[in-house]
C-alpha positions, 0 to 999 in steps of 0.5 A: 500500500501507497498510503496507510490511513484507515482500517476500513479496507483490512481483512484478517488475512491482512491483520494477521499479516500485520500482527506477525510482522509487528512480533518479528520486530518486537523479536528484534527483526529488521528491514533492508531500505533500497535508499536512505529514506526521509519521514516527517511527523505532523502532528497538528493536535496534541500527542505523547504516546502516538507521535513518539511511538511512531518516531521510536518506530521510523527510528528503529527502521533505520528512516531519517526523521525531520523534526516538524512543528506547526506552531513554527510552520506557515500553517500559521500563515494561511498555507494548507495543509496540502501546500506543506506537503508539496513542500515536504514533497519537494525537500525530498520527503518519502512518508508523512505522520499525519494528525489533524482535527479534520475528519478525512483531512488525508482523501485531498492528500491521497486522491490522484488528481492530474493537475496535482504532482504530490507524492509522498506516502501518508499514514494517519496519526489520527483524524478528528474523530474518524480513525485512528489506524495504528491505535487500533492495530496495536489493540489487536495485537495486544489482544492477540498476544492474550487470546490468540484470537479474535472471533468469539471474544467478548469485548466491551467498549466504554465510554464516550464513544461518539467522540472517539476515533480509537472506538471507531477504528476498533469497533469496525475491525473487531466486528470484521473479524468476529468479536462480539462487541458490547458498549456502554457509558453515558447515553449522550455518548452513544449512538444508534449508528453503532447497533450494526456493530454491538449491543448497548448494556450497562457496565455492571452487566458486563463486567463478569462476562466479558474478556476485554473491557476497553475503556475510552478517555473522556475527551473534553476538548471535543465537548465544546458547547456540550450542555453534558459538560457543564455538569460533568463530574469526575467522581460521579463518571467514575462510580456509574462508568468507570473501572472502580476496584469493586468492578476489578474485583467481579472481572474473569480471572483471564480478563484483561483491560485497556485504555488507549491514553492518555487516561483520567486516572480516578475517572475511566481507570482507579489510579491504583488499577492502572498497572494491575494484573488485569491491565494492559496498558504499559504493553499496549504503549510497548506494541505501538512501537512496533506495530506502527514498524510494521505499518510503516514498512508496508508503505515503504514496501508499496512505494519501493523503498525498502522491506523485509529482511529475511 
């Protein structure tokens, strides 16, 4: 692939592809590159763990990494996104990490047009709250490692769903491979438009039976103008939504959690919770390394700049 900028396109052939890629570099594997290859990370909204973890992984693939700041960029002089581009394109620029707050910002980047000569590979940091693939590959991964499996899983999603890119991805590609899908949270964080993938429920109802509780950070600065924001209340979230030690406790012994972070501990996630048996948060930070290493190297591969090392 040219591009890697949703998940909608991927089969379990392909994720499974992927997956096995993302441990034969977590085992320590390599890739030839045909050139040296120069990669830019853009991240237009803020970021630790994606924008770090994605230059850990151009790092450890051997790529240049450029060092890019939009708040020092001419974006704050009116030029597009897509003009930065054709710039980074022009300085020679192979790959570009991409975060926006627009929903699709890539389709202008990625859609050939005649009277537009921009070439250069992108893959989606995340948009608005469309997508976020490499978060979602590196949660399957993660739930691989522990069940081997996907189809039959009971997973639940939790939380404020409508405004997530991470549920979004997740929901889609879990449903396509056979997971049963459960959500809950707060209603006004809900959407009919998910039923195609899972059944609403209230937590205390899944907490026995599931084997993966996902839950979702609340994400406040998309709540702007959101009457339900005014009267948020942490302590209250918690006890109705969140993972309390009460809920840790009726959990299957084989269970697992995760969080995509950053997380509100003592909303979503009992601060003393957070690196529990149960929980996979730490591991699921350390796959998005090499995750995104695999993702990278099927633009690389795409684009004939380099590949596997066997």
């Amino acid at each position: 692939m040219k591009h890697f900028v949703s998940v909608d396109n991927l089969d379990e052939t392909k994720v499974l592809e992927l997956i096995k890629r993302a441990q034969y570099f977590k085992n320590g594997g390599q890739i030839n590159l045909n050139r040296a290859v120069y990669c830019v990370n853009m991240f237009f909204e803020d970021s630790t763990r994606t924008h770090t973890s994605f230059e850990m992984a151009e790092r450890k693939l051997g790529l240049n990494v450029l060092s890019f700041d939009p708040k020092q960029s001419s974006v704050n002089k009116g030029e597009t996104l897509y003009d930065t581009l054709l710039t980074m394109d022009a300085l020679g620029v192979d790959l570009a990490v991409i975060r926006h707050a627009e929903n699709e910002y890539y389709q202008e980047l990625i859609t050939p047009s005649a009277d537009k000569t921009l070439d250069i590979g992108i893959l989606n940091g995340g948009d608005g709250s469309g997508q976020h693939p490499s978060q979602c590959l590196l949660d399957l991964l993660t739930i691989y490692e522990e069940f081997g499996k996907f189809a039959g899983l009971k997973i639940a999603i939790v939380g404020d769903i409508t405004n997530s890119r991470v549920a979004k991805s997740n929901m889609e590609l879990l449903h396509r491979l056979g997971a049963k899908l459960f959500f809950s949270g707060p209603k006004y964080w809900y959407s009919e438009a998910f039923e195609r993938y899972g059944e609403y429920r209230p937590l205390d109802e899944l907490v026995a039976e599931i084997d993966v509780l996902m839950l979702l950070r609340v994400q406040h600065e998309r709540h702007q103008g959101d009457q339900n924001e005014l009267v948020f209340s942490p302590t209250k979230y918690h006890q109705e939504f969140g993972l309390t030690k009460e809920r840790y406790q009726k959990l299957k012994a084989d269970a697992i959690i995760m969080h995509p972070g950053p997380i509100n501990r003592d909303v979503e996630f009992a601060s003393e919770l957070v690196e529990s048996k149960k929980s996979r948060f730490k591991a699921q930070m350390q796959n998005g390394v090499f995750m995104r290493m695999a993702m990278l190297e099927q633009v690389l591969k795409g684009r004939g700049l380099g590949g596997e090392n066997k």
